[in-house]
C-alpha positions as CSV (number, residue, x, y, z in Angstrom):
1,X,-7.8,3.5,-9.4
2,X,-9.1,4.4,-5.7
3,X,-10.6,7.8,-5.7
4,X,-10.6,7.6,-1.6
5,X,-9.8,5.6,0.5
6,X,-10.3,5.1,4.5
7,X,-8.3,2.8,7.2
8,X,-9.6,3.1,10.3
9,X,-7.8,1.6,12.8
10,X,-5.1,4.4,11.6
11,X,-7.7,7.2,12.0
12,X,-6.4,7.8,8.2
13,X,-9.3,8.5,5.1
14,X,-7.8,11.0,1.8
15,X,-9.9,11.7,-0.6
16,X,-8.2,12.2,-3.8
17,X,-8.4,15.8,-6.2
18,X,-7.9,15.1,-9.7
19,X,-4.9,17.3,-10.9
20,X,-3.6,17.6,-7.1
21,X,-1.2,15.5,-5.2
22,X,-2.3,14.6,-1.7
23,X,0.2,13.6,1.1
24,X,-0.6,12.0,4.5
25,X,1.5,9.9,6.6
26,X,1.1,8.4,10.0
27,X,3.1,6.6,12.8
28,X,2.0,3.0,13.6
29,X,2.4,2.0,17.2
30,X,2.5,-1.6,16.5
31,X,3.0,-4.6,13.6
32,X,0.2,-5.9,11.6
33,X,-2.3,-6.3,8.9
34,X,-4.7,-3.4,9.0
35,X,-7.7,-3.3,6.7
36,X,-9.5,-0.7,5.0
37,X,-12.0,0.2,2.2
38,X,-12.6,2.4,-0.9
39,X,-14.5,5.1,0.0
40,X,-16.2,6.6,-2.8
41,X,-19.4,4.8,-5.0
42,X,-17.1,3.8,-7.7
43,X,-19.4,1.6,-9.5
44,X,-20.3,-1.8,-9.5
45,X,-17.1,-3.1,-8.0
46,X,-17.1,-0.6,-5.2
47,X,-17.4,-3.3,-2.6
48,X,-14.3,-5.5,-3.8
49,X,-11.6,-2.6,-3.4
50,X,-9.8,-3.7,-0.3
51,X,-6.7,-2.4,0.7
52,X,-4.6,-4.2,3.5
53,X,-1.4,-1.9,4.8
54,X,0.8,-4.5,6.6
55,X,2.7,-2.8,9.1
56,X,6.0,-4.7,9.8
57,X,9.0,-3.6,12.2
58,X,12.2,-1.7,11.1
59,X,14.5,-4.6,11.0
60,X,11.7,-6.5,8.7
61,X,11.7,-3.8,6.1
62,X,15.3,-3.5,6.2
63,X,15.5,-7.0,5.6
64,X,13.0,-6.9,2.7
65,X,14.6,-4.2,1.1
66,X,17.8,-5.6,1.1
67,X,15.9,-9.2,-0.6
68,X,14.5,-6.9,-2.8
69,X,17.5,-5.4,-4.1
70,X,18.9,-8.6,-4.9
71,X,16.1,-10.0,-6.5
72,X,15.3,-7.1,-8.7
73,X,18.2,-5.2,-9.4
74,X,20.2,-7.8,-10.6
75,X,17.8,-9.7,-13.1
76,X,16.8,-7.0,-16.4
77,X,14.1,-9.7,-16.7
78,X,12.6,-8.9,-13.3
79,X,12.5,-5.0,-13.8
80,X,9.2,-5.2,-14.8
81,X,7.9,-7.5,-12.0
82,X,4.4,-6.9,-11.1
83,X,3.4,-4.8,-7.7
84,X,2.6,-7.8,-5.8
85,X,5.6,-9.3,-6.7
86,X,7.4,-6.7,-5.3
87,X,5.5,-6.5,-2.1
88,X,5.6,-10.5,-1.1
């Protein structure tokens, strides 16, 4: 679980509140993999919680949303498809 979490280049960092939901959204001005880092001492493994947003265009995610539907609406056996399945 990431407590906070910071990505610069998108002048974003939230901090999480247990028992509160936080919101944030921003606008990216242009495609690509942005990086980013936990932001909290979370343990041991603080520094090996990455996150990468990837920041494709419109047509892109409508394209991938569309593959998406196909490949896991249709198949019961993909309905439990891991996150990272769902995101490639």
């Amino acid at each position: 679980m990431i407590h906070s979490f910071a990505v610069p280049a998108f002048g974003v960092k939230i901090d999480s509140v247990p028992g509160r939901l936080n919101e944030s959204w921003f606008k990216a001005t242009k495609t690509g993999v942005f990086y980013g880092q936990c932001s909290e001492l979370c343990g041991k493994d603080h520094a090996f919680m990455p996150i990468a947003v990837r920041v494709v265009s419109d047509q892109e995610f409508a394209t991938w949303v569309e593959g998406a539907k196909k490949k896991f609406a249709t198949n019961p056996a993909n309905s439990y498809a891991s996150a990272g399945q769902a995101a490639q």
